[in-house]
C-alpha positions in Angstrom: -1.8 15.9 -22.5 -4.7 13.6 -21.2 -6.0 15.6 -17.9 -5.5 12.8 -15.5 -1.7 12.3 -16.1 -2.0 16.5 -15.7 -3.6 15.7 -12.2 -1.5 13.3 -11.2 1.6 14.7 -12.1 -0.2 18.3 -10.1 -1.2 15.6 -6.9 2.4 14.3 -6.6 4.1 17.0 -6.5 1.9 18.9 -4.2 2.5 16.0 -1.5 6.2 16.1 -2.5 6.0 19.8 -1.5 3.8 19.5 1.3 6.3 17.0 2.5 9.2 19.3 2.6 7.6 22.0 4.0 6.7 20.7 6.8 10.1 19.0 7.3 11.6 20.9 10.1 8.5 19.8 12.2 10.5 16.6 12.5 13.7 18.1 13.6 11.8 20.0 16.3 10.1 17.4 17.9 13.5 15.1 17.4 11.5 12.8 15.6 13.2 10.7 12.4 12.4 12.8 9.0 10.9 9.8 7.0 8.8 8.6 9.9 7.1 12.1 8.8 7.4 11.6 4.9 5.6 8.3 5.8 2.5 10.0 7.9 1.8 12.2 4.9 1.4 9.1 2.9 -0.6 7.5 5.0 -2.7 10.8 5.3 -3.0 10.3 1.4 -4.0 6.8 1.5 -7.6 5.5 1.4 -8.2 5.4 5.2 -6.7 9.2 5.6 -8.3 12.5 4.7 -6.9 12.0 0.5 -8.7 8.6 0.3 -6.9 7.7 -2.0 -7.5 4.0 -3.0 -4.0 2.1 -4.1 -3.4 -1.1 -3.9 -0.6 -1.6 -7.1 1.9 -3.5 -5.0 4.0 -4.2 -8.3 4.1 -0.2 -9.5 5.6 0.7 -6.2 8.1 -2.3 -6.2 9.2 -1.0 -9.6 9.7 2.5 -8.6 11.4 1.6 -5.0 13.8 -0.7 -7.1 15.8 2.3 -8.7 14.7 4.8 -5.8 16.7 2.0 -3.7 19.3 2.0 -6.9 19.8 6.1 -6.7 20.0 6.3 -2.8 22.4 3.5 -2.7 24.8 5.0 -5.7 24.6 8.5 -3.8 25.7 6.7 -0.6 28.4 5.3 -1.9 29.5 8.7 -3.3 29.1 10.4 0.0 31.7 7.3 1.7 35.0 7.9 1.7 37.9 5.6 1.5 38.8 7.0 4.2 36.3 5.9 6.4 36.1 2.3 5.0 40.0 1.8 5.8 39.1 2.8 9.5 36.5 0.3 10.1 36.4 -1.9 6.7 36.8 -4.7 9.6 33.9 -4.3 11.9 31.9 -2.5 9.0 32.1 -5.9 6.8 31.1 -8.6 9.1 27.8 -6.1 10.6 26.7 -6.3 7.1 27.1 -9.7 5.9 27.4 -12.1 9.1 25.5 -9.1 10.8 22.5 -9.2 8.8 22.7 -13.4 8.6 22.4 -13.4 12.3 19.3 -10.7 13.0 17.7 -12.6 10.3 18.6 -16.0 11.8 17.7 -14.7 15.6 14.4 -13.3 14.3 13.6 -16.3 12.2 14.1 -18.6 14.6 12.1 -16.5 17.6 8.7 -16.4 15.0 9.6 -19.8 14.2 9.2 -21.0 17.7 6.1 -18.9 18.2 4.5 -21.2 15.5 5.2 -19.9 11.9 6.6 -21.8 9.3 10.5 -21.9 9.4 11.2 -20.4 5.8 8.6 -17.9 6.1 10.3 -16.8 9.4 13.9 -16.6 8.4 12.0 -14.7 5.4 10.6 -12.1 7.7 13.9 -12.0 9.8 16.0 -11.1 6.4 13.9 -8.4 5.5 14.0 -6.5 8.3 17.8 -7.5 8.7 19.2 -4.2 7.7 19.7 -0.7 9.2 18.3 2.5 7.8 21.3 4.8 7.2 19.2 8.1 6.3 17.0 8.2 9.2 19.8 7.5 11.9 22.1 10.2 10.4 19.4 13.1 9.5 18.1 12.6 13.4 21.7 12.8 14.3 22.6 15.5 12.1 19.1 17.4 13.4 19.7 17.5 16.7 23.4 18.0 16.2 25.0 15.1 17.5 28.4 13.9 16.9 30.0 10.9 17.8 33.8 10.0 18.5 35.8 7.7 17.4 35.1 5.0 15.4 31.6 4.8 16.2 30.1 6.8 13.3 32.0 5.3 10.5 31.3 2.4 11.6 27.6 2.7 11.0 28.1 4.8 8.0 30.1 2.1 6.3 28.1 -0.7 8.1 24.7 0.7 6.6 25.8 1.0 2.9 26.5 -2.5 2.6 24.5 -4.4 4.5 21.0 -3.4 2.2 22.6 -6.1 -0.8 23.2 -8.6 2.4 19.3 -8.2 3.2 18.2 -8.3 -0.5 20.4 -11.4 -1.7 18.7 -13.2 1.7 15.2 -12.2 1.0 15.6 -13.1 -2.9 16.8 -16.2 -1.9 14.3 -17.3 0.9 11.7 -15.9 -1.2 12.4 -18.5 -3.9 12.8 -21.2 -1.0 9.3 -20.0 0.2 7.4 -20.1 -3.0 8.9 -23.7 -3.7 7.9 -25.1 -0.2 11.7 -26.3 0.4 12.9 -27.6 3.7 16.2 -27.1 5.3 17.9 -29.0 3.0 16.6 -26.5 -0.2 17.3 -23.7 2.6 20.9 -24.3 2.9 21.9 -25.2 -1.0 19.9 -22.1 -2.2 22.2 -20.1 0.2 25.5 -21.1 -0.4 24.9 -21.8 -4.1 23.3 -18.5 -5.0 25.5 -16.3 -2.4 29.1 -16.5 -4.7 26.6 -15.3 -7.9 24.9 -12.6 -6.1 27.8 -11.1 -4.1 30.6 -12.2 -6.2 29.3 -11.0 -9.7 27.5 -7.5 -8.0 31.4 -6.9 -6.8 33.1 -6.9 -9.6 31.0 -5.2 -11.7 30.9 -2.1 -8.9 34.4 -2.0 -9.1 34.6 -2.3 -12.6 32.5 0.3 -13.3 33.4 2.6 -10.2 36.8 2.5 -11.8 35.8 3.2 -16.0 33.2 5.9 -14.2 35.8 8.0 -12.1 38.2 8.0 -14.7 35.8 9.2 -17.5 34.1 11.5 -15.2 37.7 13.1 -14.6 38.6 12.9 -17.9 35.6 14.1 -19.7 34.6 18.6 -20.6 31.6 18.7 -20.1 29.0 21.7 -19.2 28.3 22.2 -15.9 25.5 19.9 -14.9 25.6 17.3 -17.2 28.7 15.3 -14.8 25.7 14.3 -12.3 23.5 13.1 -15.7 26.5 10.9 -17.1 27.0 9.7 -13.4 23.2 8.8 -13.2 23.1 6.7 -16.2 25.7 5.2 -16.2 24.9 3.9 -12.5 21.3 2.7 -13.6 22.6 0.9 -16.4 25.0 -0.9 -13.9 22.7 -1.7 -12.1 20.4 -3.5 -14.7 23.3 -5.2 -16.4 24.4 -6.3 -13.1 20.7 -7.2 -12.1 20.1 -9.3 -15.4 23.7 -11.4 -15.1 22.6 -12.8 -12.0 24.2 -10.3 -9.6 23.2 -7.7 -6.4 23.0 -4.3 -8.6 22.6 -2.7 -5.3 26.3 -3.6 -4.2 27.4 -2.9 -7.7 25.9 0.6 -7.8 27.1 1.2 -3.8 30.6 0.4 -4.8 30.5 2.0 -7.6 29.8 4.9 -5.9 32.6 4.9 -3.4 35.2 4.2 -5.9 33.8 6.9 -8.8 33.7 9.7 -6.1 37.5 8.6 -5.0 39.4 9.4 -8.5 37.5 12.1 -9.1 38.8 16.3 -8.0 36.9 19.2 -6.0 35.3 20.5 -9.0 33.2 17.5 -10.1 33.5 15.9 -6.8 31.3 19.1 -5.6 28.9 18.8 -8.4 28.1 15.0 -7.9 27.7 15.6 -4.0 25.1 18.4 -5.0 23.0 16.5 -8.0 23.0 13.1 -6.4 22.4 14.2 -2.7 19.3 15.8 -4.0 18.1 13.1 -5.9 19.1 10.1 -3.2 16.4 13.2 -1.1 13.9 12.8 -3.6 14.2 8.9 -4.0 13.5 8.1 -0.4 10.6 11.4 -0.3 9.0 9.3 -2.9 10.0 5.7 -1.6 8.2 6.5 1.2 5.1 8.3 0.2 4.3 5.5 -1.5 4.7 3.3 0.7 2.5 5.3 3.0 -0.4 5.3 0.7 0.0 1.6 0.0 -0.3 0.5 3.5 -4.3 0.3 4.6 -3.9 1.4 8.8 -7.4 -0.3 9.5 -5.9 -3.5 8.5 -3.1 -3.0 10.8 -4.4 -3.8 14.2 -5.4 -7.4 13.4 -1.4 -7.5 13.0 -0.3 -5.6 16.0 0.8 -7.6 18.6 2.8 -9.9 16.2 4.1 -6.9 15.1 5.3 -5.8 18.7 6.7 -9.4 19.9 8.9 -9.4 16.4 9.7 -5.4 17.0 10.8 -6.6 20.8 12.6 -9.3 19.4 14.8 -7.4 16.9 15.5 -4.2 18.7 16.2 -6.0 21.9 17.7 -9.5 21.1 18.6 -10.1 17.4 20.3 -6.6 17.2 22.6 -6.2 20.2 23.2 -10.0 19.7 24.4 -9.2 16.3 26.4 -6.4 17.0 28.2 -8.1 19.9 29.6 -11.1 18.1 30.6 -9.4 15.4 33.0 -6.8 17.1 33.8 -9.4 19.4 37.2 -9.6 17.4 37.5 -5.5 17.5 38.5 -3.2 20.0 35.3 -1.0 20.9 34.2 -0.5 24.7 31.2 -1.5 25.5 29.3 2.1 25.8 30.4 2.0 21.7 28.9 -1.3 20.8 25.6 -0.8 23.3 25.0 2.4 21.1 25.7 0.8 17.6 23.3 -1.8 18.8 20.6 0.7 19.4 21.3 2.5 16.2 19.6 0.0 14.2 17.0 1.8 12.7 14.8 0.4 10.1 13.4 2.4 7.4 12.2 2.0 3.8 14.5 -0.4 2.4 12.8 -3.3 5.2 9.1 -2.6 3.5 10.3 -2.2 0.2 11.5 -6.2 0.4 8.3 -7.1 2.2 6.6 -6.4 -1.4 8.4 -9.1 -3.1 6.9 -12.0 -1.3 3.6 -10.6 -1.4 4.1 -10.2 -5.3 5.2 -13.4 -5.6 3.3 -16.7 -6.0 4.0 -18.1 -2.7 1.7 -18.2 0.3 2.6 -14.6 1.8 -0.2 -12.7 2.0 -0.4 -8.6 2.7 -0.3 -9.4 6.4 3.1 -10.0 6.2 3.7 -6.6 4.8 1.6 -4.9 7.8 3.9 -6.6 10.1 7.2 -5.5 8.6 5.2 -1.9 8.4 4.4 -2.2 11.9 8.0 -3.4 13.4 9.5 -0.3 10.7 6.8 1.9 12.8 8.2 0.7 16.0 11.6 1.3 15.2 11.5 4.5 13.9 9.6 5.8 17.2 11.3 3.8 20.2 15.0 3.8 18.5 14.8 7.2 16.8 13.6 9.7 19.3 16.2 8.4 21.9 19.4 8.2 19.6 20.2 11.2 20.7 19.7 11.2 24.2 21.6 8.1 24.3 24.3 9.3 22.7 24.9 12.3 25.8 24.1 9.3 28.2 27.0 7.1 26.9 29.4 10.0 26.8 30.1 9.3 23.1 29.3 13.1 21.8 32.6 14.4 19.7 33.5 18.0 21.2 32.7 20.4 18.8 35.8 21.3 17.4 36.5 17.7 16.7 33.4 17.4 15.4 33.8 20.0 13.1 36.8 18.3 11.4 35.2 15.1 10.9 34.7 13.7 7.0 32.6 11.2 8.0 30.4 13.7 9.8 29.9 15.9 6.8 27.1 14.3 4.8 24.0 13.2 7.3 22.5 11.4 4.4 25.4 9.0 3.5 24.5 5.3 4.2 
């Protein structure tokens, strides 16, 4: 074996370690888990102690891709049918009109404050959608539970709306790179929103459905369930991918319906494999990302970065959020906190790569600002979930809490 893939492999799995080591340093100071993963990147990267020069925008898009594949195909395992028929309403619109409008309020906010109008909505889309890990492993952390509604909700909202925020960056990306107008804007949408959406759901439940029922009907050794489940839901995803549709909802639905026709035994053994791996996809997700991002190139950025961080955590969100479950019957302590538990995480500067990869005219400063707003959120949003939570009076009493499914896994999205 040539001695630098020997290092390499020796380097990444020392930071991996390092990583998880010091992991429980988050829950103490309440902080979010992956704001930590990220530091250690950073602390990696070229302007940290590693120095570690990386610039390979492309590699990292390629491995986030089926880290962003595995987390989403574990979330869907870890939601319940359960929870989706309690809030499938509410859930639905956050993350399809939800997403549309925090991208649409964003857009047009960095519009008026003299950006180009495709580039804006382009920056509003990818930072459209909520981080389900980060919200529910503070949560889980500092052991809060939530009544009601509230938490499936979220749970639900959060697993879907990460295709919503793809197809619209995808799309607006292609827009961008072609210099199209308004006209361009609103034929790319409608025309390429039935392909991405319609073909990425019925190839989820498709394959949720042939999965469960050879998962359940397959002998297998012990072990090997949580390797069939893998490939079969990367395949899925790249067939789905290459006919033109959203492999991320494919693999998210085909999650939720595999894990629902399937019994205790290999129901246990899939939570176990794919929990650990959806942990060592977003480890890894964000470690790189880390080391990618240069943080003496981010000040030049940081006051765009605030304004469009102000804008989104205090406008676009709770704007969002309020028109949506308009329709619905939740008071309005329950929608003020689902509008604050709109965390941002990795999936937000995974997308920011793809303009930046592309021919277009967005350059890496548009990354660093999506990095920046992803900072923000992660420290104003994430260390007072939880105190917001015992301000609202929306805490579940223990016993309650205890006996809540949707409570049970903190990393389901």
């Amino acid at each position: 074996m040539d001695l630098s893939v020997e290092l390499a492999v020796l380097l990444a799995a020392t930071v991996v370690l390092a990583s998880v080591l010091i992991s429980p340093l988050a829950t103490r100071l309440g902080a979010p888990i992956l704001l930590l993963f990220l530091g250690v990147g950073m602390l990696v990267g070229q302007d940290g102690p590693g120095g570690f020069a990386f610039d390979d925008f492309e590699l990292v898009y390629d491995i986030g891709s089926i880290a962003l594949a595995v987390i989403l195909f574990a979330g869907g395992l870890g939601t319940r049918l359960t929870d989706i028929r309690v809030c499938w309403g509410p859930a639905l619109l956050l993350a399809t009109l939800g997403v549309a409008i925090t991208a649409g309020v964003v857009g047009l906010a960095v519009w008026a404050a003299g950006m180009a109008l495709a580039v804006a909505l382009l920056l509003g889309a990818v930072i459209g959608s909520t981080d389900a890990a980060a919200t529910f492993l503070l949560l889980q952390g500092r052991g809060i539970r939530l009544r009601g509604r509230v938490m499936e909700t979220i749970v639900v909202e959060s697993g879907l709306n990460d295709p919503m925020a793809i197809f619209l960056t995808l799309t607006l990306v292609t827009i961008v790179d072609a210099g199209g107008g308004t006209d361009t804007l609103s034929r790319a949408l409608v025309g390429s929103f039935a392909q991405q959406i319609g073909i990425g759901a019925a190839a989820g439940l498709l394959g949720g459905l042939l999965l469960g029922w050879i998962v359940q009907r397959l002998e297998l050794a012990r072990g090997l369930y949580g390797v069939l489940a893998l490939a079969a839901a990367l395949a899925l995803f790249e067939g789905t991918q290459l006919a033109g549709g959203s492999g991320y909802l494919a693999v998210y639905l085909c999650g939720v319906l595999t894990m629902h026709r399937l019994d205790g035994r290999r129901r246990d053994e899939l939570d176990i494999t794919h929990g650990s791996l959806a942990w060592l996809s977003q480890i890894l997700m964000f470690l790189l990302l880390g080391i990618l991002v240069t943080p003496s190139e981010l000040a030049a950025e940081t006051l765009a970065a605030a304004g469009v961080a102000a804008v989104l955590i205090f406008v676009a969100r709770p704007v969002a959020v309020g028109l949506c479950l308009l329709p619905f019957r939740y008071t309005l302590k329950e929608r003020l906190f689902i509008a604050w538990v709109g965390l941002r995480g990795a999936v937000p500067i995974f997308l920011a790569i793809i303009p930046v990869l592309s021919p277009g005219p967005v350059a890496t400063d548009f990354f660093n600002i999506v990095f920046l707003v992803v900072i923000a959120s992660l420290v104003l949003q994430g260390w007072t979930i939880p105190w917001l939570a015992r301000r609202l009076d929306l805490e579940a009493p223990p016993d309650l809490a205890a006996g809540t499914p949707a409570n049970a896994d903190p990393l389901r999205p």
